[in-house]
N, C-alpha and C positions, 0 to 999 in steps of 0.2 A: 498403506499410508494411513496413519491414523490424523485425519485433520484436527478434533480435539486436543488430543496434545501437543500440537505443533500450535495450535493457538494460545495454549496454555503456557509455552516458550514464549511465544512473543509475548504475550501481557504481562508474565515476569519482567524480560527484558525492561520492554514498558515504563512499569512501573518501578523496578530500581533506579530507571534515565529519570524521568521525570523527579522522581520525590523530593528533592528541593528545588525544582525548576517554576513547578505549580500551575503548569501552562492552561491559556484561557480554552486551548482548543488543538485539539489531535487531525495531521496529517498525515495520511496513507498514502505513500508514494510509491504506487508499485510501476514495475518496469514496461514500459511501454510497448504497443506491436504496431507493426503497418496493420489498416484495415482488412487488407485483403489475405493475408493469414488468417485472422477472425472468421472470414469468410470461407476459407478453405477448409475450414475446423467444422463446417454447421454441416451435418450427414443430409441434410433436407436440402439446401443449397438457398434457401430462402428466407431463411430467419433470421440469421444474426445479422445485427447494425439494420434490418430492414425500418426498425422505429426506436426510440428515443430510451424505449422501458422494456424492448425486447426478452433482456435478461430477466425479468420480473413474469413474463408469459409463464402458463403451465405448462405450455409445449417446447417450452426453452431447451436448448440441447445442453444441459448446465454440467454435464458430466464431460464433456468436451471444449467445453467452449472457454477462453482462456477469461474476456469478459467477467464474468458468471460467474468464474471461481473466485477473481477478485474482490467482486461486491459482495459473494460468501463471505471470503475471511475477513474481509472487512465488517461488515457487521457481525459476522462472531467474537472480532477483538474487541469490537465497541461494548458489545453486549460484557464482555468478560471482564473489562475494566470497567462497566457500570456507567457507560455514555449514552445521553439523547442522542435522537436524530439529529439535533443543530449542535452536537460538540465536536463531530469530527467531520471529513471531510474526505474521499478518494480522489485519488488524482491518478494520472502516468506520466512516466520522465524517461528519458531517453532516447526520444527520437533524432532519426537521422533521414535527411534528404527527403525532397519532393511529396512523396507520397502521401496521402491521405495516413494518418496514427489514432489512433484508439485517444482519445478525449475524454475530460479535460487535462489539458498541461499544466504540469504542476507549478511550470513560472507564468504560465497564467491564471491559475489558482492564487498564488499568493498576494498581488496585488486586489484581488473578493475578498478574501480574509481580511485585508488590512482596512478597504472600506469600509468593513463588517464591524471593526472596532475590536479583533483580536490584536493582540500586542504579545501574548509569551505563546510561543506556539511549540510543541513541540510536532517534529517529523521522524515516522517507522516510513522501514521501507518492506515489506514482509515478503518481496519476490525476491530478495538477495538475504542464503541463509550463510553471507560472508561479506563482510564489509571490504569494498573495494573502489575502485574513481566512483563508481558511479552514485554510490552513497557517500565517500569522503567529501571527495572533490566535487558530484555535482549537487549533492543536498548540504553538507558540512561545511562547504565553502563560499562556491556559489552562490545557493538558496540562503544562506545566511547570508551573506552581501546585501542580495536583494530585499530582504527582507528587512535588515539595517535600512535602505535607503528608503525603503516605506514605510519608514519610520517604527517598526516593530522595535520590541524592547528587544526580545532574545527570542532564538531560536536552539531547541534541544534535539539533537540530531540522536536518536534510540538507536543505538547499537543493533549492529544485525546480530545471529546467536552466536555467529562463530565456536569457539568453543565453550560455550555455555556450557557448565556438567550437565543441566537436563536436558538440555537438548541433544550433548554428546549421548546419552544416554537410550533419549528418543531412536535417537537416528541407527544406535547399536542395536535397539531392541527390533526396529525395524525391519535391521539385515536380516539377523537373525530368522526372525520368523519367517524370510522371505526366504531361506537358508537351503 
């Protein structure tokens, strides 16, 4: 897996969604886990979620831990479309039932944003590399509702890569070498 060019997809992506949208501020909305996955994932059995900035330790299990890799590509996209720390934002979407999920939710993100005084937002989803409910319907429809009714101007929902040619291209070159 080469994570540079799959970051380099999505900031294309990105960046063709947005350029006339001109959003105040980028949300990363990746797919959400129960905690205790997270937890099942740390080989020490004691580090992950144990505190707030876990992921950020040097002893972090970052090559496992589903977290970790998030707030990676997250700040690789950021850095790659040329974003401060206060222009973009990570989130998780997709939970279901009871349990304890990996935080913050992303429809409880966007009513922070709208406090904050963003109004054109746009939202990537970068753990779905195919656009389906959970980006159409739960970011593309939903989130834009809500986001309407907090008075946001617009919401720009970033295409996942689907058949992007460089990403088609990415993912062929990857077989390949895995071949």
């Amino acid at each position: 897996f080469d994570a540079p060019r799959f970051v380099e997809c999505l900031a294309a992506s990105a960046r063709e969604a947005v350029a006339d949208a001109k959003p105040d501020h980028l949300l990363l909305s990746f797919h959400g886990l129960p905690e205790r996955q997270i937890r099942k994932s740390d080989p020490s059995g004691v580090h992950c979620l144990s505190r707030p900035d876990c992921c950020e330790q040097p002893e972090a299990p970052r090559s496992v831990c589903y977290r970790a890799q998030c707030r990676a590509t997250g700040r690789a996209l950021a850095t790659s479309l040329g974003l401060g720390d206060g222009d973009w934002t990570l989130s998780f979407q997709s939970r279901l039932g009871r349990t304890p999920w990996l935080r913050p939710f992303t429809d409880e993100v966007l009513p922070e944003l709208a406090q904050r005084g963003v109004r054109r937002l746009a939202v990537a989803c970068p753990a779905f590399t195919a656009d389906c409910l959970e980006t159409l319907e739960e970011i593309g429809m939903r989130a834009a509702d809500q986001w309407r009714d907090l008075g946001g101007e617009t919401l720009t929902l970033v295409p996942s890569l689907n058949s992007r040619p460089d990403w088609v291209h990415a993912l062929a070159d990857w077989i390949r070498a895995r071949g």
